[in-house]
N, C-alpha and C positions, 0 to 999 in steps of 0.2 A: 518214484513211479511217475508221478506227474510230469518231470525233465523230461524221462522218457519216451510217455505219449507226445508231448509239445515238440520233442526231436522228432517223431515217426511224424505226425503231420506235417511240420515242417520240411522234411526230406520228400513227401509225398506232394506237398503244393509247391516246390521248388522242380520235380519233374515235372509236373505237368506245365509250369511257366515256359521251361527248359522246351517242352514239348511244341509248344504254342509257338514259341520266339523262329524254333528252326522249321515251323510249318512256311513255304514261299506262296504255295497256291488254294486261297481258297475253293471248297465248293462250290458247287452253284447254289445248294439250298442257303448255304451261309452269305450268298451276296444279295439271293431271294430275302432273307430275314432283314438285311440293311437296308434294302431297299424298301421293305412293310414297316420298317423302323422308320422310316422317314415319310410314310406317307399318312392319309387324313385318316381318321378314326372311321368315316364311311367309309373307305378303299379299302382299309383293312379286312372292313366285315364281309364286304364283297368278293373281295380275295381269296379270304381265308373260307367260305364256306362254297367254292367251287370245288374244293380239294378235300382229303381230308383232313388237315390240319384246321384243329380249333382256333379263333383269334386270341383267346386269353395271352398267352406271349407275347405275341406279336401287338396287342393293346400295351400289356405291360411294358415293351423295349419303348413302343412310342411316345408315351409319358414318360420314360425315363429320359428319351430323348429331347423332349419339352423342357425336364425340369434340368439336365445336366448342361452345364456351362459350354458344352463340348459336344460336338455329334458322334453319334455310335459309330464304329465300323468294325470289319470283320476282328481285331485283336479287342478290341472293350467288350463284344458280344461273347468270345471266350474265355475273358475274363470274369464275363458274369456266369458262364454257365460252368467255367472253374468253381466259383462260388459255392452254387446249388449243390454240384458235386462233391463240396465238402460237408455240406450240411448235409447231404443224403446219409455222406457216412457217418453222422453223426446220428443220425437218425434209423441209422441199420443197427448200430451200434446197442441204442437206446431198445428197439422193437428185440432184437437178442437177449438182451438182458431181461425184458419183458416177459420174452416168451419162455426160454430157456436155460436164462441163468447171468451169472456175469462173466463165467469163463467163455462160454458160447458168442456172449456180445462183444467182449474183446475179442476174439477170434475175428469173428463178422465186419467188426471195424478196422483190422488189420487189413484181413483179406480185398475190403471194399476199398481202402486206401491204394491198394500195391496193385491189385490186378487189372489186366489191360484192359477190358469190355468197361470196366469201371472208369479208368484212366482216358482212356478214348470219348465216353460219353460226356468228359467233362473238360476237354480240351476244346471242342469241336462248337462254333457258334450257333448251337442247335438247343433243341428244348429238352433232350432225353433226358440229361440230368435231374431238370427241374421237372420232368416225369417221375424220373426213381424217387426224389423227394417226396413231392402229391402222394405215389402209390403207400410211401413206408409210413408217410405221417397218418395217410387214411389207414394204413393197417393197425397202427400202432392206437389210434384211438379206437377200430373197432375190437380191438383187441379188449383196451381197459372200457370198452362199453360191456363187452360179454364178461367181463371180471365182476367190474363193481357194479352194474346195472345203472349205471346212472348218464341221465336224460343229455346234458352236455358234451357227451362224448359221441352220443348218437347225432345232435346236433352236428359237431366239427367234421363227423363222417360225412356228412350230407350235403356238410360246406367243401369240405376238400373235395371229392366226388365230383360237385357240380364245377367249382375250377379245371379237375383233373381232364371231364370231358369236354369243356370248353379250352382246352391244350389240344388235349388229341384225341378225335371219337374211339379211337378204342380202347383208352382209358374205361370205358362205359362196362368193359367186361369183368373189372374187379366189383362196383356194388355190386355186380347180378351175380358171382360169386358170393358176397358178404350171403345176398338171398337164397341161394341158395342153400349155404352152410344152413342158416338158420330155419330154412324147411324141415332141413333134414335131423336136426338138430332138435 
């Protein structure tokens, strides 16, 4: 079973490479991201809250661009957001089995592995991926917050949350969810 999964990820991170490799023309948001990638940590902030795109990423690419021996550009940027993309499914994966079971979360990490809106968000030098990440990790703990009631998961809610909408403000519309369930609730 394990060969198995290790092959389905593997055939799944070999398309989207495949995907990457035969893209010729970036975006504009993705040459906007190399270029936030290489500018100051003021510019960034300035930048980034004209729009609405939060700076967290775009802080993140440019530290990463500090610390790597090599400067970012459009194929390293979908490399990393290949990344996030795999961990999301790992983490869609994990919230599945959480919520509904383990056949349910294999299903979920199939599905999120193979399907295009999945596949596309994580080819593309963009932050969705590392979106679906933020959203499934925050769900996934507030999930084991309402399970086991305990304090630390409410924490990491609160922590991811506050990353998720310094990515992208309208991130901001899942806690007021969380808030709301728990109104009603």
């Amino acid at each position: 079973m394990r060969s198995f999964i290790f092959l389905i990820i593997s055939i799944s991170i070999l398309i989207r490479l495949f995907l990457i490799i035969l893209r010729q023309h970036p975006g504009g948001d993705e040459i906007w991201a190399v270029f936030l990638a290489e500018a100051s940590f003021k510019s960034i902030w300035l930048a980034t809250f004209a729009d609405l795109h939060g700076p967290f990423y775009f802080l993140f690419l440019h530290t990463l661009d500090l610390i790597l021996p090599f400067h970012l550009n459009v194929f390293y940027l979908s490399l990393i957001s290949l990344f996030f993309g795999v961990m999301a499914s790992f983490a869609i994966w994990y919230l599945g089995n959480l919520v509904l079971g383990r056949k349910i979360g294999r299903i979920s990490f199939l599905l999120s592995l193979f399907l295009p809106a999945f596949i596309f968000s994580s080819i593309f030098a963009r932050y969705y991926s590392l979106l679906i990440l933020l959203a499934t990790a925050t769900m996934v703990n507030f999930v084991l917050f309402i399970k086991r009631r305990q304090n630390r998961y409410l924490i990491l809610v609160i922590l991811l949350s506050t990353v998720g909408v310094y990515t992208h403000y309208y991130f901001a519309l899942l806690p007021v969810s969380f808030m709301v369930f728990l109104l009603l609730s």
